[in-house]
C-alpha positions as CSV (number, residue, x, y, z in Angstrom):
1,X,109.3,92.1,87.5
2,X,110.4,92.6,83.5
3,X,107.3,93.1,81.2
4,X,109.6,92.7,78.5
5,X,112.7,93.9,76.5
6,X,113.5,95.7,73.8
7,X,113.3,92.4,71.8
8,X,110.1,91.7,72.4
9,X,109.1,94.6,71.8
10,X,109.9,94.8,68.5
11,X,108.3,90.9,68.5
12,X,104.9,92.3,69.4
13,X,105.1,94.7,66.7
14,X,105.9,92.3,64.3
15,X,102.4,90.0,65.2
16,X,100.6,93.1,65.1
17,X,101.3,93.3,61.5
18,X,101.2,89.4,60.9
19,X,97.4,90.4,63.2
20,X,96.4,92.5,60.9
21,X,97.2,90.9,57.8
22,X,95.1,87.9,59.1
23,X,92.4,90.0,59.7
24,X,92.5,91.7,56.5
25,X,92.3,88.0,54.2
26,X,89.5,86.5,57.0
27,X,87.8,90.0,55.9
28,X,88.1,89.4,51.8
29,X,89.1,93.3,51.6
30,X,89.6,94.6,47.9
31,X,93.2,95.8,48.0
32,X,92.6,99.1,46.4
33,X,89.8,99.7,49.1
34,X,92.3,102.0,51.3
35,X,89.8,103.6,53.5
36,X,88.4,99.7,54.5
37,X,92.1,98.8,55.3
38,X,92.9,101.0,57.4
39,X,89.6,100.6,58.9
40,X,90.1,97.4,59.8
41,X,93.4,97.8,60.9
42,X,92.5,100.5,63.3
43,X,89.9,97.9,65.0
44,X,92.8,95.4,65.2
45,X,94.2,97.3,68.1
46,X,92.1,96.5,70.3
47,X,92.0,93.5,70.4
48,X,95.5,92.4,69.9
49,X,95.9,94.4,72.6
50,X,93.7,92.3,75.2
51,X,94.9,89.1,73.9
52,X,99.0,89.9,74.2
53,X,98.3,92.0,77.8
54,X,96.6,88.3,78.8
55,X,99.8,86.8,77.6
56,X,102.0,89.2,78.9
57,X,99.9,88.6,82.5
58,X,100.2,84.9,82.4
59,X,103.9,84.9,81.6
60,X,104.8,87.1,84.4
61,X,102.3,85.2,86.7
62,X,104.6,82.3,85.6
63,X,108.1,84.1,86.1
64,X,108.9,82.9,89.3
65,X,112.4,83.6,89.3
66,X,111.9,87.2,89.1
67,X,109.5,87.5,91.6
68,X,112.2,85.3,93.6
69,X,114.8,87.4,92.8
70,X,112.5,91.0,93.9
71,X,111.6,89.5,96.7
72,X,115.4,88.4,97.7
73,X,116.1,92.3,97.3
74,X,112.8,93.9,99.5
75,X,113.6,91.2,102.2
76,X,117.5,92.0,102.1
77,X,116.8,95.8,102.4
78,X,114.2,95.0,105.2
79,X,116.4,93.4,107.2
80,X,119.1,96.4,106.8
81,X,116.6,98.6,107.8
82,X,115.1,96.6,110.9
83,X,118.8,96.4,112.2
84,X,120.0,100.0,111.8
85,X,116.5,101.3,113.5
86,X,116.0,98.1,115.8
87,X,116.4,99.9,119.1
88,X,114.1,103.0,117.6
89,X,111.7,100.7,116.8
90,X,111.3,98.8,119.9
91,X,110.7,101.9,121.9
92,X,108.3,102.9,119.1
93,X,106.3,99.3,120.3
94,X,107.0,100.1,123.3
95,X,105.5,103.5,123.7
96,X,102.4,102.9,121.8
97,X,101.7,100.0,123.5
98,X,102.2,101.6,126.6
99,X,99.2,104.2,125.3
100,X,96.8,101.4,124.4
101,X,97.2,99.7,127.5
102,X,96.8,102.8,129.6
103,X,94.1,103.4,127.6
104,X,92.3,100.4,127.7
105,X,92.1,100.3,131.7
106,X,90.3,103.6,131.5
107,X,88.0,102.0,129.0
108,X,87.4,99.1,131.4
109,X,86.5,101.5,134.2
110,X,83.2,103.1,133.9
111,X,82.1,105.6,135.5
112,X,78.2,105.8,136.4
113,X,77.8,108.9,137.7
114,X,78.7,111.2,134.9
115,X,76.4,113.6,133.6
116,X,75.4,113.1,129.5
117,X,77.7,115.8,128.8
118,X,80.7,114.1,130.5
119,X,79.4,110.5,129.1
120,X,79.8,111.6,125.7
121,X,83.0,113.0,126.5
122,X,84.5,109.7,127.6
123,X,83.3,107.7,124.8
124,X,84.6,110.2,121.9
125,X,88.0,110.2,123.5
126,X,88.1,106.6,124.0
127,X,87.2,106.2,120.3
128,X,89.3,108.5,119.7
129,X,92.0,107.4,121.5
130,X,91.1,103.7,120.2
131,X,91.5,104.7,116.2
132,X,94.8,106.3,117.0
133,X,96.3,103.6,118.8
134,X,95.4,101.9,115.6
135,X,96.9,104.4,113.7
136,X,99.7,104.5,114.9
137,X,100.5,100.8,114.2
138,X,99.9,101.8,111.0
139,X,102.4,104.2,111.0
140,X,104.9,101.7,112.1
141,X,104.2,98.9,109.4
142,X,104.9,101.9,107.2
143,X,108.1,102.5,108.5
144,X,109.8,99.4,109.1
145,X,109.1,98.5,105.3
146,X,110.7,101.6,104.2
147,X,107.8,103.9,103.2
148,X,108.4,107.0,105.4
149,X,106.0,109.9,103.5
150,X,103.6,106.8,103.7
151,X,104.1,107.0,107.3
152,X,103.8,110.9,107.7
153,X,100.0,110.7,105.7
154,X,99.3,108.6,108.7
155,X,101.1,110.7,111.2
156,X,98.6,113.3,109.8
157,X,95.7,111.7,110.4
158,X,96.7,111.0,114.5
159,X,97.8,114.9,114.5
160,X,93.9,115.6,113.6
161,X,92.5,113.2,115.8
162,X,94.8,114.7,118.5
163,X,93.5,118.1,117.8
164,X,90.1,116.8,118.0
165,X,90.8,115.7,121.6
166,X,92.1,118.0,122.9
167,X,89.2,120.5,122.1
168,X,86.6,117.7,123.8
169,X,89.1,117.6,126.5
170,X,89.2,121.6,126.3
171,X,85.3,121.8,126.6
172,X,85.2,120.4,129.5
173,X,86.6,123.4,131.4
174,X,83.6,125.7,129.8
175,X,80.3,125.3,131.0
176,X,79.3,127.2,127.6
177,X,80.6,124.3,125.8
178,X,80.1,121.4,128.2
179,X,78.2,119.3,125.1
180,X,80.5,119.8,122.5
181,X,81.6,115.9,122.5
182,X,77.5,115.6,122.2
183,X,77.6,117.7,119.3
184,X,80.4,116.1,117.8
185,X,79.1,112.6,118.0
186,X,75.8,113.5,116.5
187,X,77.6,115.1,113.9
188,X,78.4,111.8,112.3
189,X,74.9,111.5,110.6
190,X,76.2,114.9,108.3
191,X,78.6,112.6,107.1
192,X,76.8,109.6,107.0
193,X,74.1,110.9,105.0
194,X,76.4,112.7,102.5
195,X,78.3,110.0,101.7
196,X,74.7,107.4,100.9
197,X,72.9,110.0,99.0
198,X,76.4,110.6,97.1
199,X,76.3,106.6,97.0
200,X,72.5,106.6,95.3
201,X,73.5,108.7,93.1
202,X,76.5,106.5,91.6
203,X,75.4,103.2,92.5
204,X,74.2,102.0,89.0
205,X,77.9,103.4,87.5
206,X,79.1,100.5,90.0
207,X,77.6,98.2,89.3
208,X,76.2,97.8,92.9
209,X,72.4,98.0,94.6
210,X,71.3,101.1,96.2
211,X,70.7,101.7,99.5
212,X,67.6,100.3,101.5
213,X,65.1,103.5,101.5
214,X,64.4,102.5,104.6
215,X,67.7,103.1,105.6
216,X,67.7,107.1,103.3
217,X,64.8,107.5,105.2
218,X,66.6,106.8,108.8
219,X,69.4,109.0,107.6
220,X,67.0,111.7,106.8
221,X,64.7,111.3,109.8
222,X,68.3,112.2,111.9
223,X,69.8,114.9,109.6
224,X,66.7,117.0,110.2
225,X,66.6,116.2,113.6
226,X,70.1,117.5,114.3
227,X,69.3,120.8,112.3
228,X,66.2,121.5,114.2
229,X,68.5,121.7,117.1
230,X,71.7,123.3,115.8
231,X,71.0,124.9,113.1
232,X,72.1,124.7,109.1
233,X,75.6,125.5,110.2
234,X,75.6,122.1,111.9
235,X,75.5,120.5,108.4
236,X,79.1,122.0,107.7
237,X,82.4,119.5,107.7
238,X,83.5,121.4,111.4
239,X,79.7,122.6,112.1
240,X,79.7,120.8,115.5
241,X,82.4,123.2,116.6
242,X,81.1,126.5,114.9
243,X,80.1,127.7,118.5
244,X,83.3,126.5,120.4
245,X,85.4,127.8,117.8
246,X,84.1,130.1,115.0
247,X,86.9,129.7,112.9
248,X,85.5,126.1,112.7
249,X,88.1,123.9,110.4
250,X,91.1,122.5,111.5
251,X,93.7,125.0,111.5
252,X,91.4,127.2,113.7
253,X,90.9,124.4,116.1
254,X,94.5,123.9,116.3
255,X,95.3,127.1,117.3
256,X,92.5,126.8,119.5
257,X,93.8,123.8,121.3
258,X,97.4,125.5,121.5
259,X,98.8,123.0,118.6
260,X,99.2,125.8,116.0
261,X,102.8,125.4,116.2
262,X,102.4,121.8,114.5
263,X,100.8,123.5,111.1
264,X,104.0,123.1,109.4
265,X,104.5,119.6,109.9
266,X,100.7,119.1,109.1
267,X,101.3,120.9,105.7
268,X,104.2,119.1,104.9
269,X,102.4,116.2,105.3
270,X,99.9,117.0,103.4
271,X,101.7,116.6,100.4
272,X,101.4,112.9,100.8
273,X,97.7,113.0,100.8
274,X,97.0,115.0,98.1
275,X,98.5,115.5,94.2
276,X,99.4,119.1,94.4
277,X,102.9,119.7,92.2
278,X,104.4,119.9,95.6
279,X,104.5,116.6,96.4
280,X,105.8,115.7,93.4
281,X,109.5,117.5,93.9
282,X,109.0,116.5,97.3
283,X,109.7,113.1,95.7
284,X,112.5,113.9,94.1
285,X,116.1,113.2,96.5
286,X,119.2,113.8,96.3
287,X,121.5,110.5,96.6
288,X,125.3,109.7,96.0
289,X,124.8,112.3,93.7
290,X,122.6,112.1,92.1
291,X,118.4,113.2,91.9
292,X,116.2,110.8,91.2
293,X,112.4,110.3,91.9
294,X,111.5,108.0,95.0
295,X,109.8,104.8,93.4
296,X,110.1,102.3,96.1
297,X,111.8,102.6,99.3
298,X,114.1,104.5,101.9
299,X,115.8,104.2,105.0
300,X,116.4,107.8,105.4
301,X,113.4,110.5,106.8
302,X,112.1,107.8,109.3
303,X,112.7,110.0,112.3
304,X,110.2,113.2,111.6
305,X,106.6,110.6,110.8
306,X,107.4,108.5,113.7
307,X,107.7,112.0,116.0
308,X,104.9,113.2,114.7
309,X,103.1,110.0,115.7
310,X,104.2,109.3,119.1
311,X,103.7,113.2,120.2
312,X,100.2,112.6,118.9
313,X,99.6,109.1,120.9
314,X,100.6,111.1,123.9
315,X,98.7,114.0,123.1
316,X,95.3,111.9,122.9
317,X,96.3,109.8,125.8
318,X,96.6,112.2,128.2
319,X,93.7,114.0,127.0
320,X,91.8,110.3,127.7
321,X,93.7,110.1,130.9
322,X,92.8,113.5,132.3
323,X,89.5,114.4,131.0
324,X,88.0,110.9,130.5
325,X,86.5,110.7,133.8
326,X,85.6,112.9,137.0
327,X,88.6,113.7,139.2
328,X,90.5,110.6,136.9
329,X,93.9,112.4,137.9
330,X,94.9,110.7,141.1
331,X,98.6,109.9,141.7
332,X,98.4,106.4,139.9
333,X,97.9,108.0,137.0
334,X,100.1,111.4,137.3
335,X,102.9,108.6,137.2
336,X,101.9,106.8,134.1
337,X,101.3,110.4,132.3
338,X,105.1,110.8,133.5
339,X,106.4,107.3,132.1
340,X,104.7,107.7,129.4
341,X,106.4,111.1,128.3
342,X,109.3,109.6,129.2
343,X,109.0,107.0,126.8
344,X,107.7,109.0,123.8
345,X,110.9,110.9,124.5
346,X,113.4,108.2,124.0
347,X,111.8,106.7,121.2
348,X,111.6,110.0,119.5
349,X,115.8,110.6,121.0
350,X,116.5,107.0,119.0
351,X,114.7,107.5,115.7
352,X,117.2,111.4,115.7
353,X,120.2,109.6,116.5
354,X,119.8,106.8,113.4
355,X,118.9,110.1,111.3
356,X,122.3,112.0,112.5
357,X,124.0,108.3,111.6
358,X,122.5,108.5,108.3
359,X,123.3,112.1,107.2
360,X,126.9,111.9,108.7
361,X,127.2,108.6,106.2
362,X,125.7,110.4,103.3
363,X,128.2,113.1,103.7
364,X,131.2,110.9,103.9
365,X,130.1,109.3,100.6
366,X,129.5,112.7,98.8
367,X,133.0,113.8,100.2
368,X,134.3,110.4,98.5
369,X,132.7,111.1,95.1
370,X,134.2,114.5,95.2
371,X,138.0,112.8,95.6
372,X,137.3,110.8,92.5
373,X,136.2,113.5,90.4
């Protein structure tokens, strides 16, 4: 969509002055009273502004052959991209809805004679395993519109929630640490209660009501309960793991879990989560030629988010399979652990092979320009 040109432009600029004229005869200024025209003129800005942005707003609202015309293009380059990754993105859907489904029949089958420990083991992993199968469709509606770096911010998040499971799942093996999924699900009144009193505090800034004080007072009631039991510590973003892993934050708890070897990948991603410089060259490719910054979007860099992801899925899934229940590993599901690798494979295998495809046309085009030159 076109705000305007160059021509209009130069028309707005034009009614300003014709604005300010008018304001300056409804005002009955004296002439040789500088210091009260430009006064007024100043104050003109303002709102001429408001009133030409509201026109500006309700032509384009009205300029339905340019939004005709952007949508043509996003639906044209959709359709290239959903046909050069179609087979990568079926066994994406595939594989992640393999996960949910395996995931969902151990939701469905309860177990009643686990202890508390093991109880709260099961349901973090299910949630956890629940919010990443979500996630992980996010991470698909990302890529099949384009929006890769999109995709690996989301990516990110599953690689932390699969970190997260896999030290429940690792507690489980260590009597000293049997109630770490108990610690971490109480945990969630540190945040809770940070985030209302933060909420109290800026509530009249937005305009909206504060909080019931019943509710503060619930909030409170629980936060000192959990520090009676576990200390201050507790109250720290990673305090219910400050006993299972002393280096409590997530880089010590991947190395704890043995997923240290993603840090890269979880730094690089990162930069699409947060507005360090980095991630601004980071945005800045190389095509035909040419560097230019990334606006909209991309059918290249597809293959590292959607790796990322589907290791994760499988990561948290077999940490739900395994660990989810009391002696849950029978044969059954030994072979879905194995099908589902299998398929996480592939996928990832597909999403390489379109990348390879798109590299090896990128350099026959660069080779091209070269001739010409």
């Amino acid at each position: 969509m076109r705000l305007f040109t160059r021509r209009e432009k130069s028309s707005i600029e034009e009614k300003f002055e014709s604005y300010v004229v008018q304001a300056l005869h409804d005002s009955n200024v004296d002439e040789s009273d500088e210091d009260r025209i430009k006064e007024i003129s100043s104050e003109s800005i303002a709102p001429f502004a408001a009133k030409v942005g509201a026109q500006i707003c309700a032509s384009i609202t009205r300029d339905r052959k340019s939004f005709r015309i952007n949508n043509r293009t996003d639906r044209g380059f959709n359709k290239r991209l959903n046909r050069r990754y179609r087979k990568a993105f079926e066994a994406y859907i595939i594989s992640t809805a393999c996960a949910l489904e395996a995931g969902a029949a151990q939701e469905v089958d309860s177990n009643t004679s686990l202890d508390e420990n093991e109880q709260a083991t099961r349901f973090a992993l299910v949630g956890l395993h629940a919010k990443g199968c979500r996630v992980a469709g996010e991470v698909y509606a990302l890529l099949c519109n384009g929006y890769p770096e999109g995709a690996l911010a989301r990516a990110r998040t599953l690689h932390e929630l699969a970190v997260v499971a896999g030290a429940l799942a690792d507690s489980t093996n260590d009597p000293t640490h049997a109630n770490l999924a108990v610690r971490y699900l109480e945990h969630e009144v540190i945040d809770a209660r940070r985030s209302a009193i933060r909420y109290q505090e800026d509530h009249i800034r937005l305009g909206m009501k504060p909080l019931d004080q019943d509710y503060m007072d619930e909030l409170e009631d629980r936060f000192q309960s959990v520090i009676t039991k576990y200390g201050r510590e507790f109250q720290k973003e990673y305090g219910w793991a400050k006993e299972y892993c002393p280096d409590a934050n997530i880089a010590g708890l991947e190395s704890k879990v043995r997923m240290g070897h993603m840090r890269g990948y979880y730094k690089l991603a990162s930069n699409e989560v947060h507005a360090g410089s980095r991630g601004i060259f980071l945005n800045r490719h190389e095509f035909m030629g040419d560097t230019a910054w990334r606006a909209g979007k991309t059918n290249a860099g597809l293959a590292e988010p959607a790796s990322m992801a589907l290791n994760s899925v499988h990561q948290i899934t077999v940490m739900l399979l395994v660990k989810g229940a009391r002696d849950s590993t029978d044969l059954t599901t030994l072979a879905i652990l194995y099908a589902l690798d299998e398929l996480r494979t592939r996928a990832g295998e597909l999403f390489l092979k379109v990348a390879r495809e798109i590299g090896e046309a990128e350099l026959e085009v660069r080779a091209s320009l070269r001739k010409t030159l």
